[in-house]
C-alpha positions as CSV (number, residue, x, y, z in Angstrom):
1,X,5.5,-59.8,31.4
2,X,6.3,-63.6,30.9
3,X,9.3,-64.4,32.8
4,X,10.0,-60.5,32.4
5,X,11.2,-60.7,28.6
6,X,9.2,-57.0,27.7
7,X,10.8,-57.2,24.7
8,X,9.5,-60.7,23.0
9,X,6.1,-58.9,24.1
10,X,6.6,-55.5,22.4
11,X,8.2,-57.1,19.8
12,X,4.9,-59.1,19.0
13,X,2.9,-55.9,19.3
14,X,5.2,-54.0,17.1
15,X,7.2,-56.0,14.5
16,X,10.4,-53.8,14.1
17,X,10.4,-52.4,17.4
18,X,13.5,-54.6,17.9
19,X,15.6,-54.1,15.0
20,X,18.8,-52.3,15.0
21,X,18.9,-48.9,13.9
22,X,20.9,-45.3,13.8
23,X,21.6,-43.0,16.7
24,X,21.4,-39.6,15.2
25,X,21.9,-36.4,16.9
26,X,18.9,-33.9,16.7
27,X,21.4,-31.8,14.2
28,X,21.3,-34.5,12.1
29,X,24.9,-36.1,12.5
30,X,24.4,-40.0,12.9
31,X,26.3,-41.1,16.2
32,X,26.2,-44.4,16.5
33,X,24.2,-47.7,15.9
34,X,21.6,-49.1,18.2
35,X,20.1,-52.4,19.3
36,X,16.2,-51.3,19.1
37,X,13.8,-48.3,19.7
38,X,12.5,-50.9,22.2
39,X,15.7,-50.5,24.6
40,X,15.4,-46.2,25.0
41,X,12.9,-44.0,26.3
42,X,12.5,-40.1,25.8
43,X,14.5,-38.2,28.2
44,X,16.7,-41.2,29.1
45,X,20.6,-40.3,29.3
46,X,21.9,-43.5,30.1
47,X,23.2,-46.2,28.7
48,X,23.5,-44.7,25.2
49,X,26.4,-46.3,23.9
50,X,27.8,-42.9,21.8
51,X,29.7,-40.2,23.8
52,X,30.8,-36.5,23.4
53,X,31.8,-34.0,25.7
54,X,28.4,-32.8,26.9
55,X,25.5,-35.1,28.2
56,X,23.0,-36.3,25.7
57,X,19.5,-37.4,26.2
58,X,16.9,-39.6,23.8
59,X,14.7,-36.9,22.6
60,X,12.7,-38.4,20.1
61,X,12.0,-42.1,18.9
62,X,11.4,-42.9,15.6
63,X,10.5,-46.7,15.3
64,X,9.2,-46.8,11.5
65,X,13.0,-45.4,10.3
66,X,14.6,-47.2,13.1
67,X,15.9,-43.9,14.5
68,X,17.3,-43.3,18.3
69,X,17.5,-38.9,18.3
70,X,19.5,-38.0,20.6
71,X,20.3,-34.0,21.8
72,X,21.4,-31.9,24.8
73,X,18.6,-31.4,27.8
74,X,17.3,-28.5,26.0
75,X,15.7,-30.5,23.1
76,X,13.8,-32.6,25.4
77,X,11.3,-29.2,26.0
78,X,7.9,-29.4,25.1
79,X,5.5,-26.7,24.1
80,X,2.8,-28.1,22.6
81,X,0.8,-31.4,22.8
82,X,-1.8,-32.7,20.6
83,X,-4.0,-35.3,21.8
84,X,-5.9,-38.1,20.8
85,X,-8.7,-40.4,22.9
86,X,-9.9,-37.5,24.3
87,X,-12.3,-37.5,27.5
88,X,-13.7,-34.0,28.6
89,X,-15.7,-34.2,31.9
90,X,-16.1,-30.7,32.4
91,X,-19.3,-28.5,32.1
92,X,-20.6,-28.1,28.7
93,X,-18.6,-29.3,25.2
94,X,-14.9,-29.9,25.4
95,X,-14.1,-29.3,21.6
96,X,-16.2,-25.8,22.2
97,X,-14.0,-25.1,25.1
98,X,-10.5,-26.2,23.8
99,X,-11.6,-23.6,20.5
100,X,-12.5,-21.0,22.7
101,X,-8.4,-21.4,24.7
102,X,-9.8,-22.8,27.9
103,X,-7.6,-22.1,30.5
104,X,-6.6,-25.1,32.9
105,X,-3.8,-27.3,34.4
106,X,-2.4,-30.2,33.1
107,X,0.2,-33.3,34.4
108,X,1.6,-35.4,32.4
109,X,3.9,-37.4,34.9
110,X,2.7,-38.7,37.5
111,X,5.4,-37.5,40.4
112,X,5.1,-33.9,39.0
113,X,2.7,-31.2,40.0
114,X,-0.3,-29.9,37.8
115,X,1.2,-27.0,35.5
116,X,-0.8,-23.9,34.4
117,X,-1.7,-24.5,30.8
118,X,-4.2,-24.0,28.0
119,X,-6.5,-26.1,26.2
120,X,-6.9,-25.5,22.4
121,X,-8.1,-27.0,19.3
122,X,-5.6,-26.9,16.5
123,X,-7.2,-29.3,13.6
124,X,-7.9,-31.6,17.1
125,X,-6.9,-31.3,20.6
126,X,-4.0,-29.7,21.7
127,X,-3.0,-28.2,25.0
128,X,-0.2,-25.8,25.2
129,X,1.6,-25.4,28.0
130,X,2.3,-21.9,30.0
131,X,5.8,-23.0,30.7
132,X,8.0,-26.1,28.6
133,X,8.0,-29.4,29.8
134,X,10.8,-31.5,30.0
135,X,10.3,-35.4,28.9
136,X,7.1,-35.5,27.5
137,X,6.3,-37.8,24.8
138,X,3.8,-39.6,22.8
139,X,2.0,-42.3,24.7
140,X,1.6,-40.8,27.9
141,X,-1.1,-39.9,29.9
142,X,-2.2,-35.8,29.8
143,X,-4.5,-34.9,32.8
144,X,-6.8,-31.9,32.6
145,X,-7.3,-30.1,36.2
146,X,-9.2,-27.3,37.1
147,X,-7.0,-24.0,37.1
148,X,-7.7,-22.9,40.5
149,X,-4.7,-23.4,42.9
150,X,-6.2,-27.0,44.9
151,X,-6.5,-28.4,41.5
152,X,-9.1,-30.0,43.1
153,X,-11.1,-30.9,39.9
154,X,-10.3,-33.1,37.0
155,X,-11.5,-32.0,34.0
156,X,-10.9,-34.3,31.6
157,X,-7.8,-36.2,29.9
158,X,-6.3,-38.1,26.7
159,X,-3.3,-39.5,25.8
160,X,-0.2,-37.7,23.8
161,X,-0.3,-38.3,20.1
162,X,2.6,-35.4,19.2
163,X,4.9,-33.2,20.8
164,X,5.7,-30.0,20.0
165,X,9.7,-28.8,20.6
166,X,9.7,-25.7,22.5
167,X,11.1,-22.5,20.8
């Protein structure tokens, strides 16, 4: 980033990005005011600016209504994730496997292990996961492994386009 101003760069990329806003709770109380989406990230706790008695996270970002959700560690679960930019490198057609519930593992961090999972097609690619994820959220990286316990293969991969909240 030029002289490390991420901002003036995101803000190019996405007028708006960097306009102040509401912090609203996931039950729909507004909180507080914010700077910019462009200063929070999902799952971060920190550095909020509103308070109450129990810790809240950023569970959702909403940069066309300029909209910082905030909720308790619970909300930030994750059932479901439909995907976009798919690449399937597994044997035979990955749409015909994801419709058939192909079973699989999947990261979607980086320092976390592969979790047991299944691919599906709901009206496009979707992988649901066996147990909820915490933090996920549109824009990152979702890697398809093999289900076997090395996880020695990768099958295939796309980025997050939607979360689902688990139930």
């Amino acid at each position: 980033m030029p002289e490390g101003k991420y901002a003036a760069v995101v803000e190019r990329l996405r007028p708006g990005a960097a306009d102040p806003g509401e912090i609203i709770h996931v039950d729909g109380t507004v909180m507080g005011r914010h700077p910019g989406v462009i200063h929070y990230t999902v799952g971060q706790r920190r550095g909020l600016g509103v308070a109450t008695g129990d810790p809240l996270y950023v569970v959702r970002l909403d940069a066309d209504r300029k909209e910082v959700v905030v909720g308790p560690r619970e909300s930030l679960m994750v059932s479901r994730m439909a995907l976009k930019e798919v690449t399937w490198l597994g044997d035979g057609e990955g749409e015909a496997a994801a419709r058939a519930g192909l079973p699989l593992a999947v990261k979607v961090r980086s320092t976390r292990p592969p979790k047991p999972a299944s691919l599906i097609w709901d009206n496009g690619w979707a992988v649901d996961l066996a147990e909820p994820e915490e933090g996920v959220a549109p824009g990152q990286a979702c890697v398809f492994y093999s289900p076997e316990e090395a996880h020695d293969r990768v099958l295939g991969g796309g980025w997050i386009a939607g979360t689902k909240a688990a139930a």
